[in-house]
ROGUZA-408574 format. One line per 8 residues: number of its first residue (from 1); their letters; for each residue z, y, x of C-alpha. Coordinates in Angstrom, 3 decimals, always signed. Layout:
// residues N
NUM> a> Z Y X; ...;
//
This chain:
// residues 87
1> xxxxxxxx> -3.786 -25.323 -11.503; -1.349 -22.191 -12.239; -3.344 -20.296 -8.912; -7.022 -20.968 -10.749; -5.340 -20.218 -14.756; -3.689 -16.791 -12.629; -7.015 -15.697 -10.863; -9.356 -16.656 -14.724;
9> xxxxxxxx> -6.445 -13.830 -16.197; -7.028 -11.535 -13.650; -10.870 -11.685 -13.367; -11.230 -11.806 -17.299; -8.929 -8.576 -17.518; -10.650 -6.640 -14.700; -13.767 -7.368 -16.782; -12.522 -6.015 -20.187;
17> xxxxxxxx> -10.688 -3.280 -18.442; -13.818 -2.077 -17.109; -15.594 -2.599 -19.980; -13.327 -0.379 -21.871; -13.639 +2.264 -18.840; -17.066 +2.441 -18.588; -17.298 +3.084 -22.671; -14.230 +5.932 -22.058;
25> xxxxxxxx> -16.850 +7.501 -19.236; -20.097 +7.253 -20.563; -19.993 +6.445 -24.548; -17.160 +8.236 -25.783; -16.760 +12.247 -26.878; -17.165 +14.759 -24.045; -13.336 +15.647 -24.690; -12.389 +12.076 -23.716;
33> xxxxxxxx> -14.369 +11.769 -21.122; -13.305 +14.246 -19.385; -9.651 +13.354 -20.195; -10.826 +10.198 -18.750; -11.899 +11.754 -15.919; -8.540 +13.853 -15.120; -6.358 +11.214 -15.714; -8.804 +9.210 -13.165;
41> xxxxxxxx> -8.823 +11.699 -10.584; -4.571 +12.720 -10.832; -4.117 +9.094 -10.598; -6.063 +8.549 -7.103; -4.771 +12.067 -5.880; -1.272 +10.896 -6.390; -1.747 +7.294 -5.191; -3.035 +9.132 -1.621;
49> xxxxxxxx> -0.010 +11.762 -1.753; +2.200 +9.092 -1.968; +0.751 +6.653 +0.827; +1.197 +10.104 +3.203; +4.660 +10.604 +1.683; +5.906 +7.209 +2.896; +3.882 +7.084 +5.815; +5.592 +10.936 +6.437;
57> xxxxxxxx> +9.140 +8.531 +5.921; +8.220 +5.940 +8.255; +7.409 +8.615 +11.432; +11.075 +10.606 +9.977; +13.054 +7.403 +9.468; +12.194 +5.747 +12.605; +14.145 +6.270 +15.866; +12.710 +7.444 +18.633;
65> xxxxxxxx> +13.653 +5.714 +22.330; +13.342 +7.915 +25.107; +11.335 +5.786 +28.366; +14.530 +5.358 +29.846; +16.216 +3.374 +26.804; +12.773 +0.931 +26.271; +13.056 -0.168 +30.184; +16.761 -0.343 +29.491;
73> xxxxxxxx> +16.070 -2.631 +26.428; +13.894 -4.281 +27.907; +15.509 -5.641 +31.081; +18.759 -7.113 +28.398; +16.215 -8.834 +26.581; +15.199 -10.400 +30.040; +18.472 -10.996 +31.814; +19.443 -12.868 +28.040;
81> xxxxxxx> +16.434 -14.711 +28.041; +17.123 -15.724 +31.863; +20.960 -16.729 +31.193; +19.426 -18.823 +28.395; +17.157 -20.391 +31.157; +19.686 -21.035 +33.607; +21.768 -23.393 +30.420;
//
């Protein structure tokens, strides 16, 4: 009951939210629309800089294993696995 009462909120919300949006775009003075449309625009621009920002984290914070050190990880994950075996 909560998940259906939860999804009714959030479809009834999108609905007035766009509502409101589409009057902000299209019905409302030319000085708010077009402070609609900045604040629109600097919203998605900064959404995407920020995906590439922690994307650009990931690549820095993650370690990188030469060839050598995967096979070498590798084959102790195998010989464990194998002592396991042999139990």
């Amino acid at each position: 009951m909560r998940k259906r009462t939860i999804g009714a909120l959030l479809m009834f919300s999108t609905t007035v939210f766009m509502g409101f949006y589409t009057y902000l775009l299209f019905f409302s003075s030319k000085s708010l629309q077009e402070v609609t449309l900045k604040i629109t625009i600097y919203s998605l621009v900064f959404i995407f800089a920020a995906s590439l920002f922690l994307i650009g984290y990931g690549f820095f914070k993650t370690p990188t294993l030469t060839p050598q050190e995967v096979r070498e990880r590798i084959k102790r994950a195998n010989t464990g696995k194998e002592r396991e075996e042999m139990r």
